[in-house]
C-alpha positions in Angstrom: -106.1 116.4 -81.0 -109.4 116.3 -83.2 -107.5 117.9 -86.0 -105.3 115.0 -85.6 -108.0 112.0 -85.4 -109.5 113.7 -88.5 -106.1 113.6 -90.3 -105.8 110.2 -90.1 -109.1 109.4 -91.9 -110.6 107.8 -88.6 -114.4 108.1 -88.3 -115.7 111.8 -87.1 -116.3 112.6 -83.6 -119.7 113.0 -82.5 -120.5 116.1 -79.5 -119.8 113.2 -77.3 -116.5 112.8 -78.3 -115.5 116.3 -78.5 -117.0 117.2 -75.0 -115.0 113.8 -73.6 -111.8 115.0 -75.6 -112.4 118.3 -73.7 -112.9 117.0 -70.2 -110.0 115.1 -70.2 -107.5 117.5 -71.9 -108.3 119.9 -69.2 -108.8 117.4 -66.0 -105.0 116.6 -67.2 -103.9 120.0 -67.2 -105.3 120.8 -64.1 -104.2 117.1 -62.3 -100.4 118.5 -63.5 -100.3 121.8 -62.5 -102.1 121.1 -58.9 -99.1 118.4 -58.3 -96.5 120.9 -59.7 -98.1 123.4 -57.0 -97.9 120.8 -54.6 -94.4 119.5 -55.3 -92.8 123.5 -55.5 -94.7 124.1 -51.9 -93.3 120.9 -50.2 -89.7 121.8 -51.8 -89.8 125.5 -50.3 -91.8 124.7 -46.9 -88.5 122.2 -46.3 -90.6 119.3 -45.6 -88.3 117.3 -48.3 -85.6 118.2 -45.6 -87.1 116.6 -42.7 -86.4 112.7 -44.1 -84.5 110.9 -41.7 -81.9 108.9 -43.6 -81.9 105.0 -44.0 -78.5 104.8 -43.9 -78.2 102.5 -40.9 -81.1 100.2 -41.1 -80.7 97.1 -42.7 -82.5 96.0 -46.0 -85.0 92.7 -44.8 -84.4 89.9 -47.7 
């Protein structure tokens, strides 16, 4: 990503930036692979199977 903001002749990024560019990119990353973790341990703990289906109720309009 910096070597990208520098491509495009913006104004250089302090130690601020970088360390802000750094915090996010890897509070992201983790953010996405704790939900993947949690999404693949719901699907095999089979608590996506225990929905009851909404078949017979009635939508309220």
């Amino acid at each position: 990503m910096g070597w990208a903001w520098d491509a495009i002749g913006a104004s250089p990024m302090t130690l601020h930036g970088w360390i802000a560019l750094s915090i996010g990119a890897v509070g992201t990353a983790l953010l996405s692979a704790g939900l993947m973790i949690l999404a693949f341990h719901s699907n095999r703990s089979g608590h996506d199977d225990r929905v009851e289906s909404t078949e017979g109720i009635r939508p309220r309009f």
